[in-house]
C-alpha positions in Angstrom: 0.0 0.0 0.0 1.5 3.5 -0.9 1.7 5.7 2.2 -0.2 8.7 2.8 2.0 11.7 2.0 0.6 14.7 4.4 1.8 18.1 4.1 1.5 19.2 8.4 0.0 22.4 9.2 1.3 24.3 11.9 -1.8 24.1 13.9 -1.8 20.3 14.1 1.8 19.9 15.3 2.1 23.1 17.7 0.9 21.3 20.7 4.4 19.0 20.5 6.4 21.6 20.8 4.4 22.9 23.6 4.8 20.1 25.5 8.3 19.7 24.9 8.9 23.1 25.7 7.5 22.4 29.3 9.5 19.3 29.2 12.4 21.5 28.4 11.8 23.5 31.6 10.7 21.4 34.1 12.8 19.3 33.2 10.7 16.6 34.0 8.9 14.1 31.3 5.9 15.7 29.7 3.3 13.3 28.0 3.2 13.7 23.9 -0.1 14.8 22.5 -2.5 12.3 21.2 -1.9 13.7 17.7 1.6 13.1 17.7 1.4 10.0 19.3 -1.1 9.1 16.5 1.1 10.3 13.4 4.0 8.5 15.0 2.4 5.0 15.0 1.3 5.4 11.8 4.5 5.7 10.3 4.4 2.7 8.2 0.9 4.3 6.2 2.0 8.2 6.7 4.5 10.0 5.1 5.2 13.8 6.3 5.9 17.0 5.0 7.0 20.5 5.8 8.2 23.4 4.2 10.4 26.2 5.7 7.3 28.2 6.2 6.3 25.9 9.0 9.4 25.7 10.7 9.8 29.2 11.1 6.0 29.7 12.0 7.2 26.7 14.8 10.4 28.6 15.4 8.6 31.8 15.9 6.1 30.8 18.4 9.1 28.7 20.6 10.7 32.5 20.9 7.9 35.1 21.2 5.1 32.4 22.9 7.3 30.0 24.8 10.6 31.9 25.3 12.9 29.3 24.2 16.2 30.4 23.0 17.7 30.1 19.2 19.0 26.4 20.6 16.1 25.2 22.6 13.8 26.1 19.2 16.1 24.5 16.8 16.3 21.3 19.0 12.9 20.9 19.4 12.6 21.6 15.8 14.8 18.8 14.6 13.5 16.7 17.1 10.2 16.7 16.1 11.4 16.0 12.4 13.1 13.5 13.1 10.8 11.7 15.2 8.4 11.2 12.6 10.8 11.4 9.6 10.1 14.3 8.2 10.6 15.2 4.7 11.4 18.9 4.0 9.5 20.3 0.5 12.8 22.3 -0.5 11.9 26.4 -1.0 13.8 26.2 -4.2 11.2 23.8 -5.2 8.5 26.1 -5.0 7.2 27.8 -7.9 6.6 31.1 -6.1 4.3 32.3 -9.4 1.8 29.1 -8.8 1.6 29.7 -5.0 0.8 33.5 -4.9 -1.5 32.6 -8.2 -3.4 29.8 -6.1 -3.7 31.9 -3.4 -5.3 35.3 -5.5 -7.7 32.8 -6.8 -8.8 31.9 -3.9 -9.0 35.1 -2.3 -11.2 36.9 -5.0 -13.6 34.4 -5.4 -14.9 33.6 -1.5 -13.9 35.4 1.6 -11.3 34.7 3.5 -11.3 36.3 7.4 -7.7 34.6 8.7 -4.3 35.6 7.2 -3.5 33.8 4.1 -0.7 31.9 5.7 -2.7 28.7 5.8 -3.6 29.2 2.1 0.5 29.2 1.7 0.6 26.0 3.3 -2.3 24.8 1.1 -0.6 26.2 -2.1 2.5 24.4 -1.3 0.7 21.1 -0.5 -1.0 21.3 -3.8 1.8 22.0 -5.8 3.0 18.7 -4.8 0.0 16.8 -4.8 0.0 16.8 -1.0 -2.9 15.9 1.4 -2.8 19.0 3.7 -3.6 18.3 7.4 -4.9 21.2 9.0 -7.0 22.1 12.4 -8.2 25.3 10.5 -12.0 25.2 10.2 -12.0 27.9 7.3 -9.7 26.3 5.1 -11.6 22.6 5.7 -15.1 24.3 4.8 -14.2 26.6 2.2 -11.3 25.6 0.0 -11.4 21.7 -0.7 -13.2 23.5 -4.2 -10.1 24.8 -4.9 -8.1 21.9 -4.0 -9.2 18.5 -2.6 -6.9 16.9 -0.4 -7.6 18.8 2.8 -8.5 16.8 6.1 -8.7 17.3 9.5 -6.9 15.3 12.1 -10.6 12.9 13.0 -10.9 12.7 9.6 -7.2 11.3 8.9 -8.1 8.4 11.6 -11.3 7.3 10.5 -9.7 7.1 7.0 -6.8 4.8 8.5 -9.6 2.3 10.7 -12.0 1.9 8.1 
């Protein structure tokens, strides 16, 4: 069976690095999230993604929201990839003229209330024929027209039981 590649919003992995940034100060074991646990195991079905976008959205939130330093962020950071074998979509890889294309056509034709930072992440997943995994409720509802392979964390299990 081919594995399920998943291009990983920021919203569904942000809790990890949470936790591990507690972890980091306490210094006392901190229990993963169920999501990560989840992805984790499935490992032999999932495939991941990022893109540099959502390591520095990560990185960003470790310094302004959790106060970690440049080398607490960029150790959590690699941990996390490596942990569930991240592959990294390469920026050079990105035609830049598609994305911000993708995104305008989105834009103009419905309204949009958030940032268009998710949209970036859905552009990127598209242009690679990635299934995008995202906890944002907007982007589930209002832009599978514009490009199917969107899912939501329950929706990612049931797929994998049934």
């Amino acid at each position: 069976m081919e594995k399920i590649k998943l291009y990983l919003d920021t919203n569904i992995i942000y809790t990890y690095f949470m936790q591990k940034a507690k972890e980091l100060k306490s210094k006392r074991k901190v229990p993963l999230p169920k999501v990560f646990k989840f992805l984790r195991r499935n490992k032999d079905v999932l495939e991941f993604y990022v893109s540099k976008l959502t390591e520095i959205e990560i990185l960003r939130k470790l310094v302004t929201e959790l106060s970690l330093n440049e080398s607490e962020s960029t150790y959590l950071w690699d941990d996390f990839c490596n942990s569930l074998d991240c592959n990294l979509v390469k920026s050079e890889e990105i035609n830049l003229s598609l994305l911000w294309n993708f995104i305008r056509s989105i834009v103009i034709k419905i309204p949009i209330k958030k940032r268009v930072t998710n949209l970036e992440h859905l552009g990127i997943a598209s242009q690679f024929n990635l299934t995008f995994l995202t906890g944002d409720k907007e982007v589930l509802v209002k832009c599978k027209r514009f490009y199917p392979k969107i899912m939501n964390y329950i929706d990612l299990r049931k797929n994998l039981k049934g």
